[in-house]
C-alpha positions as CSV (number, residue, x, y, z in Angstrom):
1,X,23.1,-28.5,51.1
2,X,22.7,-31.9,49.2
3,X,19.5,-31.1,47.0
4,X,19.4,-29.6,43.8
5,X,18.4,-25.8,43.3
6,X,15.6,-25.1,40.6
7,X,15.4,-21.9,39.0
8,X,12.7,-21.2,37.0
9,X,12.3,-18.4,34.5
10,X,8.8,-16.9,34.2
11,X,10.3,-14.7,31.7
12,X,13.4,-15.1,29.7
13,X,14.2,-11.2,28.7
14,X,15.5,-10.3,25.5
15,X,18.2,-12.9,25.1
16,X,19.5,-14.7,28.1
17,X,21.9,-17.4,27.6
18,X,24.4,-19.9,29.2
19,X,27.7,-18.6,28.7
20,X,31.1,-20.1,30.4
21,X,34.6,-19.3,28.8
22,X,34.2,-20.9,25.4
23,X,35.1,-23.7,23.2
24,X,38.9,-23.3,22.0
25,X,40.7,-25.3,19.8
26,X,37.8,-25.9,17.4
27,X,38.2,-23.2,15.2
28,X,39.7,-25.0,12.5
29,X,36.3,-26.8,12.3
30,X,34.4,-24.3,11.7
31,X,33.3,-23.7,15.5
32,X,33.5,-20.4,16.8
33,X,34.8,-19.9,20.3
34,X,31.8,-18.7,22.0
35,X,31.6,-17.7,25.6
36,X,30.9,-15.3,27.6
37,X,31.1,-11.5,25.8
38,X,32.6,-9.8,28.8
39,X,35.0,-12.4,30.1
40,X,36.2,-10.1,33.1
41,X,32.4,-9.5,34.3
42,X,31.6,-13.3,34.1
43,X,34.8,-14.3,36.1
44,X,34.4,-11.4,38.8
45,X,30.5,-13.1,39.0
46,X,31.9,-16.1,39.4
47,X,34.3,-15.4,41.8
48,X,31.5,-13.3,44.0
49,X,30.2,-16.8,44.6
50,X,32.8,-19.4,44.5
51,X,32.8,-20.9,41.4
52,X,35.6,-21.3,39.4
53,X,36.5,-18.5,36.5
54,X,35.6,-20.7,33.7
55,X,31.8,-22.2,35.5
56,X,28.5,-21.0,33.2
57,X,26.9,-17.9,34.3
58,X,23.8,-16.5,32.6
59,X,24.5,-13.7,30.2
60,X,21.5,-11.2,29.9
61,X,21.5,-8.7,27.5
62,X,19.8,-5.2,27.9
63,X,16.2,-6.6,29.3
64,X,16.2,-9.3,31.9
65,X,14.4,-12.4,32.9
66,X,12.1,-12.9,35.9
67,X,13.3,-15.6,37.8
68,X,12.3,-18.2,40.5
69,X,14.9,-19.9,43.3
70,X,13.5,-22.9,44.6
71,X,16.0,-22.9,47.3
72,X,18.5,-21.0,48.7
73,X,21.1,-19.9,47.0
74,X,24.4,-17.4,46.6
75,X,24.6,-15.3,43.3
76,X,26.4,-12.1,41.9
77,X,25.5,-9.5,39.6
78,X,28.4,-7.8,37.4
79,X,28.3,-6.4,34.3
80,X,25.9,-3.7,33.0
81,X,23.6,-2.5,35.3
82,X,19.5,-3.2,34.5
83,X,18.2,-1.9,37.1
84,X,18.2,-5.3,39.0
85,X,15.6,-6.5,41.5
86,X,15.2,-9.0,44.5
87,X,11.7,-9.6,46.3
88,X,10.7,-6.0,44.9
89,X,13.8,-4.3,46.3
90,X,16.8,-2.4,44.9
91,X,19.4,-5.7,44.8
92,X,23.1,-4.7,45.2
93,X,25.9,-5.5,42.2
94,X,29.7,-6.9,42.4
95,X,28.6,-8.6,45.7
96,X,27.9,-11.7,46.9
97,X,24.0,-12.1,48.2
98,X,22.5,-14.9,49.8
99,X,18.6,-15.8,48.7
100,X,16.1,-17.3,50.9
101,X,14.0,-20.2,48.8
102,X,11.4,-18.9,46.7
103,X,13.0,-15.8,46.3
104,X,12.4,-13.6,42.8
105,X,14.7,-12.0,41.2
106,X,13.7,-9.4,38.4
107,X,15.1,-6.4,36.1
108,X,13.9,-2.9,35.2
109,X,15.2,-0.2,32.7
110,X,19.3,-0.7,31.0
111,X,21.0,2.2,33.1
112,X,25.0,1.7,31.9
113,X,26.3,-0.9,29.6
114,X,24.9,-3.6,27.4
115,X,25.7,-7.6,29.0
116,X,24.8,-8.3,33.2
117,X,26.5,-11.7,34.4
118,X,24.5,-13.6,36.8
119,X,26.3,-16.1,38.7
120,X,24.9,-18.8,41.1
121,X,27.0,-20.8,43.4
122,X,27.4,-24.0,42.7
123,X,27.8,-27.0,40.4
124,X,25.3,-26.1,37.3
125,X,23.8,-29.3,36.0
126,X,23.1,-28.1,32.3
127,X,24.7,-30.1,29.0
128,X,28.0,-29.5,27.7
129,X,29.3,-29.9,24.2
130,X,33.0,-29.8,23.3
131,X,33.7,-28.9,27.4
132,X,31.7,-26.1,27.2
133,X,28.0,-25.3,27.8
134,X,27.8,-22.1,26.1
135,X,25.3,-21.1,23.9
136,X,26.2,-20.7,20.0
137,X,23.5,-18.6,18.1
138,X,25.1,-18.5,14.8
139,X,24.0,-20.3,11.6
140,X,20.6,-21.5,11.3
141,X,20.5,-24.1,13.4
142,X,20.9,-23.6,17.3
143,X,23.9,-25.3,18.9
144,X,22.7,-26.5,22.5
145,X,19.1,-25.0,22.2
146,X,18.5,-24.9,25.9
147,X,21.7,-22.9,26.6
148,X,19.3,-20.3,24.9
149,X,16.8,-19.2,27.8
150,X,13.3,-19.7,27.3
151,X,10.7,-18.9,29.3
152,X,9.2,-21.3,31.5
153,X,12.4,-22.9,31.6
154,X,14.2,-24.6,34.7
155,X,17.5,-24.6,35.8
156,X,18.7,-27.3,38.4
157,X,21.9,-26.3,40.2
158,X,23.8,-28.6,43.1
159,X,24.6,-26.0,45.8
160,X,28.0,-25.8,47.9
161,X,27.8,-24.4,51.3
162,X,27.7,-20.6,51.3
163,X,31.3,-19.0,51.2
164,X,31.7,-15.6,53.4
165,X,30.5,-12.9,51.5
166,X,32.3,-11.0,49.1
167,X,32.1,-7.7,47.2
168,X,33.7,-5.6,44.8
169,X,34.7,-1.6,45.7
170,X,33.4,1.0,43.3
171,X,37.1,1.7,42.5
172,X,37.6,-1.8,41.0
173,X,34.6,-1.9,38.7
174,X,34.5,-0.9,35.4
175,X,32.6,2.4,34.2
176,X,30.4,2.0,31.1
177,X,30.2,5.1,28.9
178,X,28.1,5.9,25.4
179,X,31.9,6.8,23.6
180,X,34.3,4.2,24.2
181,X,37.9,4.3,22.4
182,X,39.2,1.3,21.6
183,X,42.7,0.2,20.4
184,X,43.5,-1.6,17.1
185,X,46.5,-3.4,15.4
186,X,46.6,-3.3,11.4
187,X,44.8,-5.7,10.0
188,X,46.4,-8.2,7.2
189,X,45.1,-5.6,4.7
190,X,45.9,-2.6,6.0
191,X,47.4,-1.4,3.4
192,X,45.0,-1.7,0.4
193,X,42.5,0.7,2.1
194,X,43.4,4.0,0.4
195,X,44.6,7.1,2.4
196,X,41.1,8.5,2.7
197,X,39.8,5.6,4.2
198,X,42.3,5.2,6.6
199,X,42.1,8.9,7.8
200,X,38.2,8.1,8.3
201,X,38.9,5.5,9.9
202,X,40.8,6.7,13.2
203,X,39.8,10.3,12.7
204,X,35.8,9.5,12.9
205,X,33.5,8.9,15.9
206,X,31.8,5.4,14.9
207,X,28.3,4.7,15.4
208,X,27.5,1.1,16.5
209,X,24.0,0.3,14.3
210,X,20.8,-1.7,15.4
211,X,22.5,-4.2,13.2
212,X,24.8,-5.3,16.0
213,X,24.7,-9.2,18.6
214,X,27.3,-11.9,19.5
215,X,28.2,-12.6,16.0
216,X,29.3,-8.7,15.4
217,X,29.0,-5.1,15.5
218,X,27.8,-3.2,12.2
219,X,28.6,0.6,12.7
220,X,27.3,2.9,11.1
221,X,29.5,4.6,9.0
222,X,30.9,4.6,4.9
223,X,34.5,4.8,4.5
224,X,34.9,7.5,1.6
225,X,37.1,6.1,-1.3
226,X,36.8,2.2,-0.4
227,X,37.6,0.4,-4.0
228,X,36.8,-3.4,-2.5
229,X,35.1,-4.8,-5.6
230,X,38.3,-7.1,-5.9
231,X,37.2,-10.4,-4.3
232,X,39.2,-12.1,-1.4
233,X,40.2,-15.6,-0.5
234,X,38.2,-16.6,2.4
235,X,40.6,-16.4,5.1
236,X,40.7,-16.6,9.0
237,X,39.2,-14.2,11.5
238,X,38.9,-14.1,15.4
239,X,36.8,-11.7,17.8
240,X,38.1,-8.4,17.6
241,X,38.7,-8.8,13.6
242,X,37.4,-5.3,11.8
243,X,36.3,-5.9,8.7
244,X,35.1,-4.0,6.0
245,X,32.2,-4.9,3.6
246,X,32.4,-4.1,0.2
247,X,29.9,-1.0,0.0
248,X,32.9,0.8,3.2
249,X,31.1,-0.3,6.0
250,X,32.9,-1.7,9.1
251,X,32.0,-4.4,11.3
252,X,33.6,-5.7,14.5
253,X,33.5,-9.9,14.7
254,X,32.7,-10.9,18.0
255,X,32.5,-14.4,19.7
256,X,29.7,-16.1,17.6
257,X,31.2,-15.1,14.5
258,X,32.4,-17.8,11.8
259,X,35.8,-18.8,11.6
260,X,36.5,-17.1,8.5
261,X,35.2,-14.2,6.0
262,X,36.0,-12.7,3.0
263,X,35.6,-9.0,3.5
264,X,38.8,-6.8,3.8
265,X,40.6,-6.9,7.3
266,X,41.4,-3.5,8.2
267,X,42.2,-3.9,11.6
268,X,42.3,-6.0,15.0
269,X,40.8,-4.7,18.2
270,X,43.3,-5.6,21.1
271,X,42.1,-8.1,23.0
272,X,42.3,-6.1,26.2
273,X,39.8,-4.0,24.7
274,X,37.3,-6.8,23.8
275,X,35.5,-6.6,27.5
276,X,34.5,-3.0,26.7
277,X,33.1,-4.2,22.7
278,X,30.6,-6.5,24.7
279,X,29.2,-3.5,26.8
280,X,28.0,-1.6,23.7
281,X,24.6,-1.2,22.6
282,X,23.2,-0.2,19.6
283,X,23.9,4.2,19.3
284,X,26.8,4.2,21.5
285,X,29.8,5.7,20.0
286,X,33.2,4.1,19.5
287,X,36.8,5.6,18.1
288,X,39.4,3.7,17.0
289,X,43.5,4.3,18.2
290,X,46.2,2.5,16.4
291,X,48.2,0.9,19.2
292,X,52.2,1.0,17.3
């Protein structure tokens, strides 16, 4: 299996992009770590299909491309579940699955979850920068434009030969639910939230807003009794940092966040935790439990 694979996107859904694990040890320039949002998804994907954890998979979020294999090929489906589709048939997830050349695959209506990982055996021949190829969407200028899928867009790929098949049981995949808990640490300002605000905090069921992607999660809720007109020294933050805006509103940094904010850091989500952030769509619901 010496020649390239092409895969072509006839459609690129609502925002596919290149994702591998991320670009660490940058973030004193600025340069957010990146990568993919659900780190366990893309490395079970990978693994379906013999590629190492840290190889790019495509990242599609909520409504998915139409693709194109010109060739054959071995991929993987993990993640949340769009209703995904090969040659017009129901296609299987958390399993390895071998494609005939010219084979389409396609996705229908989000079922559970927010993120799908699509992984394709193989060595993916797609540009790097800092030892990674992922995508980076924020600031105004896009980082490795055609990690960003567009449509029309080709993919070349060198195969391996096919590994034995794999799969995943039920038992070991993760269930995706519309009211999620998620465990925090105190954030380095913990304690200048007042008593009221903490007590909304943990004792509220938070609802993630429309206002929500890779760089964060605004939720939808005003802290009562937030006094945050003081200003704060721009200081650093990582995925998983809660902060709170000025006017009591929290927001969860994830991967494509800057390296460093200046709203009020109530809290840290533990980073065990992360893989289930990256699974919520905009009206799930989310509470928070300190973790002592």
């Amino acid at each position: 299996m010496s020649s390239l694979v092409q895969i072509l996107f006839h459609k690129a859904g609502l925002q596919t992009t290149i994702q591998d694990s991320g670009r660490w040890g940058y973030q004193h320039l600025g340069i957010p770590v990146g990568g993919a949002m659900d780190k366990a998804a893309a490395r079970k994907a990978n693994w379906l299909v013999g590629n190492k954890a840290t190889a790019p998979v495509l990242e599609i979020t909520m409504l998915g491309p139409v693709i194109e294999f010109k060739g054959s090929a071995q991929i993987a489906i993990t993640g949340a579940d769009i209703s995904p589709v090969i040659n017009k048939k129901k296609a299987p997830m958390y399993q390895t699955i071998d494609l005939k050349p010219s084979s389409i695959l396609s996705f229908g209506a989000l079922q559970t979850g927010c993120r799908a990982y699509l992984a394709i055996g193989g060595d993916w021949q797609v540009a790097k920068w800092l030892s990674s190829s992922s995508s980076i969407l924020s600031g105004t200028t896009p980082l490795l434009p055609q990690s960003n899928i567009q449509a029309q867009q080709i993919i070349s790929i060198q195969p391996r030969t096919f590994i034995s098949k794999r799969h995943i049981t039920k038992e070991q995949r993760p269930s995706y639910t519309n009211l999620v808990p998620l465990r925090v640490l105190r954030g380095p300002e913990f304690e200048t939230f007042s008593r009221t605000s903490i007590a909304a905090f943990f004792s509220l069921q938070h609802r993630v807003s429309n206002h929500s992607n890779r760089m964060g999660y605004r939720l939808e809720t005003i802290l009562p009794d937030c006094n945050l007109d003081e200003e704060l020294i721009s200081s650093g933050i990582i995925p998983g940092t809660i902060q709170v805006s000025s006017a009591g509103q929290p927001i969860l940094l994830m991967n494509d966040a800057p390296t460093t904010g200046g709203y009020y850091r109530i809290a840290t989500i533990c980073s065990e935790d992360l893989d289930k952030v990256a699974q919520l769509k905009p009206k799930d619901l989310i509470y928070f439990q300190l973790k002592i």
